[in-house]
TORFI-172700 format. One record per atom (N, C-alpha, C, O): residue in three letters; x, y, z. Coordinates in steps of 0.1 Angstrom, whole numbers, plus 2048, in hexadecimal, padded with zeros to 3 digits. Layout:
alaXYZ...
***
This chain:
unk8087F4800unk800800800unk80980D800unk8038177FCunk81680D805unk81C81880Aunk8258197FDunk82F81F7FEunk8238137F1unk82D8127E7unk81E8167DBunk81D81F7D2unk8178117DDunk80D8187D5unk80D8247D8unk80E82C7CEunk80C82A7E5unk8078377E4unk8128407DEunk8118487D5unk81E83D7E5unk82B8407DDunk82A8447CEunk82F84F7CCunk82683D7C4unk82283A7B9unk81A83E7B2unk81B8417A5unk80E8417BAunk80584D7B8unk80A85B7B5unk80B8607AAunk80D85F7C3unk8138677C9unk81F8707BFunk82087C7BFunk8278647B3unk8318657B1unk82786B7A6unk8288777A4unk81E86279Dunk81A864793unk80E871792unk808873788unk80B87A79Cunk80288779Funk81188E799unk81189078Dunk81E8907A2unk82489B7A2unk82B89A791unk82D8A578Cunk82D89178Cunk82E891781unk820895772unk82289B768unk817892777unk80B893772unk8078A6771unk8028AC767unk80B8AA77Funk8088B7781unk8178C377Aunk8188CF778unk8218B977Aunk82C8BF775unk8298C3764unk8308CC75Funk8248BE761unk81F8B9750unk8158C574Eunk8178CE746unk8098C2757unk8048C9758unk8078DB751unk8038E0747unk8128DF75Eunk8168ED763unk81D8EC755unk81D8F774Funk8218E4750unk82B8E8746unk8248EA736unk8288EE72Bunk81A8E673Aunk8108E472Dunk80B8F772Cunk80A8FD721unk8088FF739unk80290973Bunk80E912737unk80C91B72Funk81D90D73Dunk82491A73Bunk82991B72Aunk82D924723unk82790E728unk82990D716unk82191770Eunk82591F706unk815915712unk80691D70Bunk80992970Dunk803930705unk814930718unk81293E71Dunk821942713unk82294E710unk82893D711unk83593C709unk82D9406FFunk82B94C6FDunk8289386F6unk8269366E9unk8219436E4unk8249486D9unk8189486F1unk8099576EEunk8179626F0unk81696C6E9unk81E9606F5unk8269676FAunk8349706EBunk83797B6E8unk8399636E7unk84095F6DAunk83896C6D0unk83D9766CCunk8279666CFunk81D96A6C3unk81C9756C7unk81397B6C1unk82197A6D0unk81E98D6CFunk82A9946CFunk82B9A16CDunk83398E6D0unk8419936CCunk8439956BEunk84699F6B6unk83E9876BBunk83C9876AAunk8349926A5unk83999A69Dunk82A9926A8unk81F99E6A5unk8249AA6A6unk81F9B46A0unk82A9AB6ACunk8349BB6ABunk8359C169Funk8309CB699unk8419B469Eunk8489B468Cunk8409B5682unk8429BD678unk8359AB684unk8279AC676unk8259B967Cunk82D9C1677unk8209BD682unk8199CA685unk8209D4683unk8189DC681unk82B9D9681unk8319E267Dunk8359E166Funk8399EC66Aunk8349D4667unk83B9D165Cunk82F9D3652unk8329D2647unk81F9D8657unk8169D764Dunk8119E064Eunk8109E3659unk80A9EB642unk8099F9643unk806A05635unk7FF9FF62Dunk807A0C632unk807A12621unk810A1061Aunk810A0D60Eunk81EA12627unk829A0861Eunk82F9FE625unk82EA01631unk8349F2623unk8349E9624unk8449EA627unk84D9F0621unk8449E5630unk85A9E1639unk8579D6640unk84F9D3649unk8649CC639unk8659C063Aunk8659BE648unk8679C7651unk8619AF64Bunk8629AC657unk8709AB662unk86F9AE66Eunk87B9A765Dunk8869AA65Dunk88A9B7661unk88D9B966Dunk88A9BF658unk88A9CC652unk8869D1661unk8909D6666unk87A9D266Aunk8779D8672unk8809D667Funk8839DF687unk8839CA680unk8919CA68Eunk89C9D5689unk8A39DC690unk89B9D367Bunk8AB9DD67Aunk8AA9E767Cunk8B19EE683unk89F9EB675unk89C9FD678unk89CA00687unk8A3A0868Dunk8909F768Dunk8909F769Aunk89E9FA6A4unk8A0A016AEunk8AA9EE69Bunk8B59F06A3unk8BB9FB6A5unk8C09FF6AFunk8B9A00694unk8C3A0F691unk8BCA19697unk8C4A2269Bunk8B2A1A699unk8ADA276A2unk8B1A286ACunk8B2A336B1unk8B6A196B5unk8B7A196C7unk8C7A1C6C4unk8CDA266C9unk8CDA136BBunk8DEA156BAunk8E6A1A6B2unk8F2A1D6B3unk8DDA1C6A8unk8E4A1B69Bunk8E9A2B696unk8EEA3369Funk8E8A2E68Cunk8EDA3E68Dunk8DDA44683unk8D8A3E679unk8D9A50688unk8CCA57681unk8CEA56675unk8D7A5D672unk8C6A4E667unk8C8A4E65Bunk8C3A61657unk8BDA68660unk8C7A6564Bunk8C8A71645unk8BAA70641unk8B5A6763Aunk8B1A80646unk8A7A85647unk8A2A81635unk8ACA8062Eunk899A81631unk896A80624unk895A7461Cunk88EA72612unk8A4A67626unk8A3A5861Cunk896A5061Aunk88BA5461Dunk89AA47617unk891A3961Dunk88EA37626unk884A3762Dunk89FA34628unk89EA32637unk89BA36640unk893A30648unk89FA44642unk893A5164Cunk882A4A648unk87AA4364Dunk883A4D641unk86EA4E640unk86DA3E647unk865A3E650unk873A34645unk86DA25649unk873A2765Aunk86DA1F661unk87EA30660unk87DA35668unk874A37672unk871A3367Cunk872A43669unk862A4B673unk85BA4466Funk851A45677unk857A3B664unk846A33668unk84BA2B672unk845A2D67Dunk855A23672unk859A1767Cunk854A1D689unk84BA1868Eunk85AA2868Funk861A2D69Bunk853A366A0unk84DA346ABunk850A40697unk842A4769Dunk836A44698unk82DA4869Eunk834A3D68Funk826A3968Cunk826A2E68Eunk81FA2D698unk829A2068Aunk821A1268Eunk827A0969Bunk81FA026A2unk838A0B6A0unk835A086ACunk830A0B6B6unk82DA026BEunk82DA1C6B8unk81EA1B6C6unk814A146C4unk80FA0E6CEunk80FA116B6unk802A0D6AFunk8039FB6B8unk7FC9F66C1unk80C9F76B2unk8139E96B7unk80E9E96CAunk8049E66D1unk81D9EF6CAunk81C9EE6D9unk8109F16E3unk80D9EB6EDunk8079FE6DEunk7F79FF6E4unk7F29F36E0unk7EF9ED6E9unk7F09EF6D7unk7E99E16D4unk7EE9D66E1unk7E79D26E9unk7FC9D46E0unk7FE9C96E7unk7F59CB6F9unk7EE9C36FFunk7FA9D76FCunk7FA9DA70Bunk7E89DB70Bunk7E49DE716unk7E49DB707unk7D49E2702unk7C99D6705unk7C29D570Funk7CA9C96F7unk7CC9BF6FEunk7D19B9703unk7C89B1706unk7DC9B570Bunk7DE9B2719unk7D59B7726unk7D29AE72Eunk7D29C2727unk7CB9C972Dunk7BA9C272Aunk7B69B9732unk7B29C6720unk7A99BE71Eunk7A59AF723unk79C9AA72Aunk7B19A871Cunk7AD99D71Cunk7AE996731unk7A898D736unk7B699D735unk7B999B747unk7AB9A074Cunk7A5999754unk7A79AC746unk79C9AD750unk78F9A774Cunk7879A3754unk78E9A573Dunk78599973Dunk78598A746unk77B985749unk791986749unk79397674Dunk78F98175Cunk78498275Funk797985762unk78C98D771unk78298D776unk77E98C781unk77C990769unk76D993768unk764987768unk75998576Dunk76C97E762unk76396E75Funk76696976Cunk75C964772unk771969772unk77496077Dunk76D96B790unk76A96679Bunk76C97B78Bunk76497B796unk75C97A798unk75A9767A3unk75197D78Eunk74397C78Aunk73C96F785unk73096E780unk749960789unk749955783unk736954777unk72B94E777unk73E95E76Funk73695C760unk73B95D755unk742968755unk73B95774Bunk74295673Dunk74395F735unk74C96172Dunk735967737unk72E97572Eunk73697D737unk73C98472Eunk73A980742unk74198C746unk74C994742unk75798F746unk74D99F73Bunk75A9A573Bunk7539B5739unk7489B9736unk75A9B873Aunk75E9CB73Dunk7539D373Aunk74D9DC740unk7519CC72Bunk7439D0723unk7349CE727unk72B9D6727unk7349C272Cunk7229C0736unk7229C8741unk7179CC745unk7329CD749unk72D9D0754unk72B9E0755unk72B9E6760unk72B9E574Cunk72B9F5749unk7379FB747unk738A06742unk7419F674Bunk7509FD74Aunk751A04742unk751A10744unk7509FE734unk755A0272Aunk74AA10722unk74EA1871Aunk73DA0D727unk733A19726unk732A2672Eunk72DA3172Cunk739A21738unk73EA30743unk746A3773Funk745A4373Funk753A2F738unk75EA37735unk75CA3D727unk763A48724unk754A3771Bunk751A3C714unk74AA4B716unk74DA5470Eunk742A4C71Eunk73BA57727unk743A6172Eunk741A6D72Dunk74BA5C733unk757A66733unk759A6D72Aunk759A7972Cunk75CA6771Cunk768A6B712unk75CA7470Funk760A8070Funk74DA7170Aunk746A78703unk745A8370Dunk744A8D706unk744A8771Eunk740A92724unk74EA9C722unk74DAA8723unk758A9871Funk764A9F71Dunk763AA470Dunk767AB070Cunk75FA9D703unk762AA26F8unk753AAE6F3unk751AB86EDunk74DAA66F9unk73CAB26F4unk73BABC6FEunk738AC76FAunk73DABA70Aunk738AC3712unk747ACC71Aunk747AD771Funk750AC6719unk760ACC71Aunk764ACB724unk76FACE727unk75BAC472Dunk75FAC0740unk763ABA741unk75DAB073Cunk770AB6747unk778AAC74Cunk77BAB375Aunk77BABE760unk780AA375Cunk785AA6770unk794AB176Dunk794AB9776unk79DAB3766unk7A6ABC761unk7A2ACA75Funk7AAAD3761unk793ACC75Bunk797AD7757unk79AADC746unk79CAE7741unk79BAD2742unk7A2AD3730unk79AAC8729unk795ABE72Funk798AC971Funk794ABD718unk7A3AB770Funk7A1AB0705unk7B0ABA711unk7BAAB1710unk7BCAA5711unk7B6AA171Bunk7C3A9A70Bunk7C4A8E70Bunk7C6A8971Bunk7BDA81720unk7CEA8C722unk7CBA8772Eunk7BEA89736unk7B9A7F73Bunk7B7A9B738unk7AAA9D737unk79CA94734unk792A9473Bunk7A1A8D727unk795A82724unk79DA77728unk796A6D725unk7A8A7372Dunk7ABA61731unk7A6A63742unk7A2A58747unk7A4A6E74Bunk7A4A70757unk794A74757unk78FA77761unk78DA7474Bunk77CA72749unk77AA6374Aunk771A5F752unk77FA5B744unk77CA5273Eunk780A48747unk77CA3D745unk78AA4C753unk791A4675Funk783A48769unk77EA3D76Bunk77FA5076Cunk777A56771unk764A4B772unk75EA4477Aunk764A4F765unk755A4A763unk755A3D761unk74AA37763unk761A3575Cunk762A2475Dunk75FA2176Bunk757A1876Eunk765A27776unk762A24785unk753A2478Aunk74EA1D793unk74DA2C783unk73FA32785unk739A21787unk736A1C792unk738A1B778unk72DA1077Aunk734A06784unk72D9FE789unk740A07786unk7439FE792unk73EA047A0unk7359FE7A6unk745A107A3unk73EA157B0unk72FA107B2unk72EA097BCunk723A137A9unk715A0B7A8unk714A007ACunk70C9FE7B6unk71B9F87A8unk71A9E67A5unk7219E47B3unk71E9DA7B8unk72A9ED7B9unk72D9E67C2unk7229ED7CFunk71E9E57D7unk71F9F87CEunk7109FE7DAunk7019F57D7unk6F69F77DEunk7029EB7CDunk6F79EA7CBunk6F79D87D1unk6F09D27D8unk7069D57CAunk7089C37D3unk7019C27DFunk6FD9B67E1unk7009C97E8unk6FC9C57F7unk6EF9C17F6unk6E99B87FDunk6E89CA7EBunk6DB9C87EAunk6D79BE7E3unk6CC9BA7E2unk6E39B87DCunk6D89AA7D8unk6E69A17D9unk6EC99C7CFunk6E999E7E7unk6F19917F1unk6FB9957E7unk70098A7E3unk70199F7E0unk70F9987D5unk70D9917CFunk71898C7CCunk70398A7C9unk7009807BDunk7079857B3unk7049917B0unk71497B7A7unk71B98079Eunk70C97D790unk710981785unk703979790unk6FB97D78Aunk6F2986789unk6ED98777Eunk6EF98D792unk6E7997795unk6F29A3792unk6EE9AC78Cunk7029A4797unk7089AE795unk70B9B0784unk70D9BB77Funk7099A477Cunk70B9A976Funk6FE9AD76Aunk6FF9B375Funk6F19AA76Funk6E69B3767unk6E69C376Funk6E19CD76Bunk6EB9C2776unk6EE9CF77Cunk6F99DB775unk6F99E8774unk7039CF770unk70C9D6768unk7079DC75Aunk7099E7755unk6FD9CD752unk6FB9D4747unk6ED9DD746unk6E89DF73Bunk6E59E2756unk6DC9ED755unk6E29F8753unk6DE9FF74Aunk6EE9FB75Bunk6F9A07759unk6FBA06751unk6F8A1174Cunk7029FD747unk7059FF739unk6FBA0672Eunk6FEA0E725unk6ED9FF733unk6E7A0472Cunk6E0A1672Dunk6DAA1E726unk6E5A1673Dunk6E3A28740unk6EEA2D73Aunk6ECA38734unk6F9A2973Aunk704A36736unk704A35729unk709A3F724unk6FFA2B71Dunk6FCA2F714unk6F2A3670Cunk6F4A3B701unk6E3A39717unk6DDA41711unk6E2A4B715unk6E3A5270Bunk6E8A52722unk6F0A5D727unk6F9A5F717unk6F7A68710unk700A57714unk70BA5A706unk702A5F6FAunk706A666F2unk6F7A5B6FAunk6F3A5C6EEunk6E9A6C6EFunk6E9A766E7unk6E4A6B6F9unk6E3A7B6FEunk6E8A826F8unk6E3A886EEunk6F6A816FDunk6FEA8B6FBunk703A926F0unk708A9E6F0unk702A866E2unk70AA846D7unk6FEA8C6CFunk6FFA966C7unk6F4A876D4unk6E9A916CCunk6E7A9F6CCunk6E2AA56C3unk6EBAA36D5unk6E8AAF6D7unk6F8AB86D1unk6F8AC46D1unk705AAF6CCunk712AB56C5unk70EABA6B8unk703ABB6B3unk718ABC6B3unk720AC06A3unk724AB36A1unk727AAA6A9unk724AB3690unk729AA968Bunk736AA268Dunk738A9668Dunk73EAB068Funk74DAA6691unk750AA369Bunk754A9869Cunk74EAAC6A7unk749AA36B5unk744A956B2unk74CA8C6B3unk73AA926AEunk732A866ABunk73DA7B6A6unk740A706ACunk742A8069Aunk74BA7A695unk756A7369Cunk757A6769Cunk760A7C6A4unk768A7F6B0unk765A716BAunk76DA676BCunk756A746BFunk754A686CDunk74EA5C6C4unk74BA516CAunk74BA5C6B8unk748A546B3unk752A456B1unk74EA396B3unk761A4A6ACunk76DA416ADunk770A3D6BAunk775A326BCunk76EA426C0unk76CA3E6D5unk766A366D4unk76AA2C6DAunk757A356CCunk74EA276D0unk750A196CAunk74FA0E6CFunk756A1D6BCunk75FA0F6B6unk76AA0E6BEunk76EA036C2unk770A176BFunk781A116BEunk78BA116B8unk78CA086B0unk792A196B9unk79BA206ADunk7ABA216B6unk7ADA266C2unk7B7A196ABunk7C4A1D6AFunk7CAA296A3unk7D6A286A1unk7C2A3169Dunk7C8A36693unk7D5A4769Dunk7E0A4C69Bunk7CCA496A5unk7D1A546A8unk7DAA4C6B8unk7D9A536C3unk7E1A3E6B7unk7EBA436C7unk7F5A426BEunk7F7A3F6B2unk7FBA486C9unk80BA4E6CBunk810A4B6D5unk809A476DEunk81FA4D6D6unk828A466E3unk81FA496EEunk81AA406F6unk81CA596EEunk814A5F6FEunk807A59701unk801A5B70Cunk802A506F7unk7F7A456F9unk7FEA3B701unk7F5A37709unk80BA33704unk80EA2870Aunk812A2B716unk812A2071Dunk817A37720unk819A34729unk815A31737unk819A2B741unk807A3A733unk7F8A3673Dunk7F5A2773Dunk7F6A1F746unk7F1A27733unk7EAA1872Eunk7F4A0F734unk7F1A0773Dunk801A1072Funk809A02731unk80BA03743unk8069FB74Bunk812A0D747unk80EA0F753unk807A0975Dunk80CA02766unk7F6A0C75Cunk7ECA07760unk7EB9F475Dunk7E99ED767unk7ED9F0750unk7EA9E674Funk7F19DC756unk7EC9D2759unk8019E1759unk80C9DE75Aunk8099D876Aunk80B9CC76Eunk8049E3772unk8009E7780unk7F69DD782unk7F69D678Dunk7EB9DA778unk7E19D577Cunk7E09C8779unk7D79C177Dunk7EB9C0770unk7EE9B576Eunk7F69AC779unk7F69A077Bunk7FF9B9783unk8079B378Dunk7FE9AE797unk7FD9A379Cunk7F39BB799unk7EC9B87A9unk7E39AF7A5unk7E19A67ADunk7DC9AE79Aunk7D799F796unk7DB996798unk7D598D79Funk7E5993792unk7EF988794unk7F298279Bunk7F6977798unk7F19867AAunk7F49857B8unk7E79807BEunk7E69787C8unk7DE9877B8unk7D09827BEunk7C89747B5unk7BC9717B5unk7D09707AFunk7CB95F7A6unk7C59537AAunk7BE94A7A5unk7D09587BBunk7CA94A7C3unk7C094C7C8unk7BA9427CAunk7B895B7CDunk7AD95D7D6unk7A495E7C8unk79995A7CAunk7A79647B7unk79F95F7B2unk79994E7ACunk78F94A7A7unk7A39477B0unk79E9357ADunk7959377B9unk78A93B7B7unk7989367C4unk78D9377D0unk77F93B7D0unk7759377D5unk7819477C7unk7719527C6unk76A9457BBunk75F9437BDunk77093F7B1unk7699387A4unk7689297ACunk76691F7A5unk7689287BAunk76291B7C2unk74F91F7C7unk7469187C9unk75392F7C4unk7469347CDunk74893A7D9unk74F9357E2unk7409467D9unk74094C7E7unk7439467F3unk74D9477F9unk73793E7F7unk73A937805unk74592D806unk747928812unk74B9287FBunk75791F7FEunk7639297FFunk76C928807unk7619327F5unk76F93C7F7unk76E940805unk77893D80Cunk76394780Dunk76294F81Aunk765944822unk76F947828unk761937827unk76692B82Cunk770928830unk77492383Aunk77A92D822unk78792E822unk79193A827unk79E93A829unk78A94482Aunk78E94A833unk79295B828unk79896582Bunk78C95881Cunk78D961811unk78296E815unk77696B817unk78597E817unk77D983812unk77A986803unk78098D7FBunk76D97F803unk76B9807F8unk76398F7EBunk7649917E0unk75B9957F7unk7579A57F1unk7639AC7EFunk7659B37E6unk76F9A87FBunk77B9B47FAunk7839B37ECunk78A9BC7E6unk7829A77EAunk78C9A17DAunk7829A87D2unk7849B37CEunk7769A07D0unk76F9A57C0unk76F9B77BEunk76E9BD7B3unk7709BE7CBunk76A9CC7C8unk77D9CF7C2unk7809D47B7unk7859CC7CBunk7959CD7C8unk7969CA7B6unk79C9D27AFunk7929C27B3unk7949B77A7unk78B9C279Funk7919C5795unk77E9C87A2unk7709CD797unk77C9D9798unk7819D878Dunk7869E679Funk78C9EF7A0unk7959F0797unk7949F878Eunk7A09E679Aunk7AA9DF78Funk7A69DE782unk7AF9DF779unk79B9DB77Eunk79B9D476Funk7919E276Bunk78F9E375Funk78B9ED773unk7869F076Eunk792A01767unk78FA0975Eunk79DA0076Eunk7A6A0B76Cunk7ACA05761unk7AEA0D757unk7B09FA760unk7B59F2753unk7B09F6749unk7B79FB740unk79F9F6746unk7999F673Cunk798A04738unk79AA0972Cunk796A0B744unk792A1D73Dunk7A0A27738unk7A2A31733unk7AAA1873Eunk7B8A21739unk7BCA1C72Aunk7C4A22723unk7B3A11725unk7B3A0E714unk7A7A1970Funk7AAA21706unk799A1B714unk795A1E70Bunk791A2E70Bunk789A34704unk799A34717unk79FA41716unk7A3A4470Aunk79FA4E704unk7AEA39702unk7B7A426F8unk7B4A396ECunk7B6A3F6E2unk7ADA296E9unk7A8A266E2unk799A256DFunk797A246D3unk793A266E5unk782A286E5unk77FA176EBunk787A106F2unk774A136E8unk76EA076ECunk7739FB6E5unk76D9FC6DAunk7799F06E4unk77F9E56DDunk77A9D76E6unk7819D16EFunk76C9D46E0unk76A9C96E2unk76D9B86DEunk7749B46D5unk7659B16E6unk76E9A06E7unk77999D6EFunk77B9956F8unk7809A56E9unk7909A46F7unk78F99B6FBunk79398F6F9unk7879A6709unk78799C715unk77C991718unk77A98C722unk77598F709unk76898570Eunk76F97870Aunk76D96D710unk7789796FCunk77A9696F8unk78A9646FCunk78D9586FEunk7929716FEunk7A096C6FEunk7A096370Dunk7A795970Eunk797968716unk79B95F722unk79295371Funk796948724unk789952719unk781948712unk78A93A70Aunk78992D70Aunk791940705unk7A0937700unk7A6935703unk7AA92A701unk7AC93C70Cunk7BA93871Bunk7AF92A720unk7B191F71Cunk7A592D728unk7A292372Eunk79C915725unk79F90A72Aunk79891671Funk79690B714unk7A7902710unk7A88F670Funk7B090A70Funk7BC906711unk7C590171Aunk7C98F5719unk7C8908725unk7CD906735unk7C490373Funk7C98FE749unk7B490473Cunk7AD904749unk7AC91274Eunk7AF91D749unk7A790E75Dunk7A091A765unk7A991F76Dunk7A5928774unk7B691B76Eunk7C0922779unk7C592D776unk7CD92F76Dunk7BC93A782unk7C594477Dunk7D3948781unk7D9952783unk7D4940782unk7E8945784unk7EC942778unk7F6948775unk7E793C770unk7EC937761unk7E393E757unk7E593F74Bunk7D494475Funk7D1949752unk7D1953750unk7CE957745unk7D495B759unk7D696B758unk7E096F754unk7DE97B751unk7EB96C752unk7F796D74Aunk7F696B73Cunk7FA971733unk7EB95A73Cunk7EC955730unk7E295E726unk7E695F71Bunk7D796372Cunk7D296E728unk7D497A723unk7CF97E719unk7DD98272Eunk7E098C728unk7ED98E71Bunk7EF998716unk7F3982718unk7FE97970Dunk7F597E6FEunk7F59876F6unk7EA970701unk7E296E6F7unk7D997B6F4unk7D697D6E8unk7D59856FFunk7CC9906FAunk7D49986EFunk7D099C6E4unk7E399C6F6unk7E79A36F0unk7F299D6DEunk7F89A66D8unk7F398E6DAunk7F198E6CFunk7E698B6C7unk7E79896BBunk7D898B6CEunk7C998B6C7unk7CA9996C4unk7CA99C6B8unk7CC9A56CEunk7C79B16CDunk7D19B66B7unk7CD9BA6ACunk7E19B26BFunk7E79B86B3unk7E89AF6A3unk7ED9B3699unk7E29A46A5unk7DA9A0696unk7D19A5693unk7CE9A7687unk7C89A869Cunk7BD9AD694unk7C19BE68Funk7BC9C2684unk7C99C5695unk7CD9D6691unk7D89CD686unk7DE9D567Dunk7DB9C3685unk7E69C2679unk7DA9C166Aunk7DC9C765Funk7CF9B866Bunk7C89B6663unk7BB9C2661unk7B49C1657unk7BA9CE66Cunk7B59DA669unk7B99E1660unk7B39E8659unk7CB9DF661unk7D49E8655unk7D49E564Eunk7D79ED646unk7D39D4649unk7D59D063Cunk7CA9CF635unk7CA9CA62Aunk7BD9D363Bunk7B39CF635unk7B49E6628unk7B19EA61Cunk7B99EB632unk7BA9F962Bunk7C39FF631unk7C5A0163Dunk7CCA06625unk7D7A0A629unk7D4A1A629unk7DEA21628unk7C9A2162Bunk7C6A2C634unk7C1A26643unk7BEA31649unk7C0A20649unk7BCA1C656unk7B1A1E657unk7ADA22662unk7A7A1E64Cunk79CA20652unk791A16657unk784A16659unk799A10658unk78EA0265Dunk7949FF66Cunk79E9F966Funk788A07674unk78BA07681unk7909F968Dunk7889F068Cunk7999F5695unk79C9EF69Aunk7919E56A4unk7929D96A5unk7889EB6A9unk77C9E66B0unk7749DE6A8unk7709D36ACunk7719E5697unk7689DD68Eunk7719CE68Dunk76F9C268Funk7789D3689unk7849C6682unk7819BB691unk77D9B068Eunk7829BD69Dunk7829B46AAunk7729AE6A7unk76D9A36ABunk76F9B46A3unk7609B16A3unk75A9AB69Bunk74E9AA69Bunk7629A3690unk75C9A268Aunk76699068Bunk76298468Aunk77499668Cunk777988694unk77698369Dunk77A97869Dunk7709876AAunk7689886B6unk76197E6B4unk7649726B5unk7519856B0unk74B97F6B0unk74696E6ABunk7429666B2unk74996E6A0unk74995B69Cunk74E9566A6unk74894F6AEunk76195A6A8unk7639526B1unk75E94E6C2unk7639466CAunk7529596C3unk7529586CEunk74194C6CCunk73C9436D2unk73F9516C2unk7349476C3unk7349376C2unk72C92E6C4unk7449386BEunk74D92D6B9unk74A9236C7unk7469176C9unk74F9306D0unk7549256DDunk7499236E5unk7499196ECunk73D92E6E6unk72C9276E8unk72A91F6E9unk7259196F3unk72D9196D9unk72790A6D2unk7318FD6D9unk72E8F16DBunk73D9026DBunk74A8F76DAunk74D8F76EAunk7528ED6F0unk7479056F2unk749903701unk74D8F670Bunk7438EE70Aunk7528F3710unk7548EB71Bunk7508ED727unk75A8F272Dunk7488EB72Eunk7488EE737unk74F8EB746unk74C8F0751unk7588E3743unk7618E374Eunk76C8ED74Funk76F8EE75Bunk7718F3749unk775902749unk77590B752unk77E912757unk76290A754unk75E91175Cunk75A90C76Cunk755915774
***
């Protein structure tokens, strides 16, 4: 008996070793495909610089000596250097960001449909952006780029503050908090649309690309908020993975365990919600993200988030920069906004995984 168990014993830690190794592979690989996506992403465009071609330039700008104002090389320069690597790099940090606070969202609210978008987040901060650009009020004082990211920081909190004054009143049920979330959604959008009616056209126009999703206008001074925040909010998640497996046991087994459980989710609904308003401050609204990318981590690795929230925000952020690679190639004025393009690969796939779901995942 004492050599079986041994045996057992021997054959779990091996079993679980395979396991872990299977997960960090999957986080490698997502990891690899957005490094890669750089290169595509920078390499495709009105004009076209080899894939290759972009490490060098890349190199020569950090080491190399400044090519002469007027060559080739200058111009493939400055597109490399100021126009498509922010484009790249907000993409990557953008989804990463997305796709973490989606898998947050599913595992606090243990529901599948949860992410940023049901729970009003992303309709507050929208609301933000539109009371800054129509009406000129921001918490600043300026309708300035930072002006509208500290609107839009602002009013994303809003439908959380609600959802969390309103949980007591119905026990914290993670189902009741998401029809809660998408009533707010559905007030700050008639609030948005208010608003828009009563503008000028180019105003209209202006908060219009806010509501799709557009990377046409970042620039470096777009990455350092965003990555920042995401950066911040990926760590303190990260740390909290084990009290989220706990919360996806259920309330009363997490609290049993000696977890508070309101103090995580409202910590967790804070976190994911500054994540989100710091993408669609400077990008507008870019949905799916966060509904399918964690939808595929877990279909892949399973439900551990110590493995999926990394593995998530990997995979968000080379989903996010294929689809802005295939935005540009579809037109080489950019006019095929970044959110449509998500949306359109989004959706099938998400109905994909409806049909194909597993339910042990969950």
């Amino acid at each position: 008996m004492t050599e079986e168990r041994i045996s057992d014993s021997g054959d779990l830690k091996t079993g679980y070793g395979r396991y872990t190794k299977r997960k960090i592979a999957f986080i490698a690989v997502c990891v690899s495909a957005a490094v890669v996506s750089v290169g595509l992403s920078v390499s495709v465009g009105g004009r076209d610089i080899e894939f290759l071609q972009v490490y060098g330039t890349i190199f020569n700008h950090l080491f190399g000596t400044p090519p002469v104002q007027g060559t080739v090389e200058w111009m493939d320069d400055f597109i490399v250097w100021n126009v498509r690597i922010p484009r790249a790099l907000f993409a990557a940090v953008a989804g990463a960001g997305l796709a973490v606070a989606g898998a947050v969202m599913q595992s606090v609210m243990k529901n599948p449909l949860a992410d940023p978008y049901t729970t009003g987040i992303s309709s507050g901060a929208c609301f933000g952006v539109a009371v800054a650009m129509v009406l000129g009020l921001t918490a600043l004082g300026d309708t300035g780029q930072y002006g509208i990211v500290l609107n839009a920081f602002i009013f994303a909190l809003v439908p959380m503050a609600m959802i969390v004054a309103i949980s007591p009143l119905s026990n914290r049920s993670p189902a009741t908090l998401i029809l809660a979330g998408v009533a707010i959604s559905y007030l700050f959008n008639a609030l948005n649309t208010l608003l828009l009616v009563t503008t000028d056209a180019d105003t209209l126009a202006e908060v219009y690309i806010w509501q799709i999703g557009s990377f046409t206008d970042i620039t470096w001074s777009s990455i350092p908020i965003t990555a920042a925040i995401t950066a911040a909010g990926l760590a303190a998640i990260s740390l909290l993975s084990k009290q989220l497996n706990l919360m996806t046991l259920g309330d009363g087994h997490a609290k049993s365990m000696g977890l508070d459980v309101d103090a995580v989710r409202i910590a967790c609904l804070i976190i994911m919600s500054l994540m989100v308003s710091s993408v669609i401050a400077f990008a507008g609204i870019i949905g799916f993200v966060g509904l399918i990318s964690p939808h595929i981590v877990r279909m892949v690795i399973d439900a551990d988030n110590r493995f999926v929230i990394p593995a998530s925000a990997a995979f968000g952020a080379a989903f996010l920069m294929a689809a802005d690679i295939a935005s540009r190639a579809l037109s080489d004025l950019n006019t095929v906004p970044i959110g449509v393009v998500v949306s359109f690969v989004g959706a099938p796939i998400f109905l994909f995984l409806i049909i194909s779901q597993k339910r042990r995942i969950w």
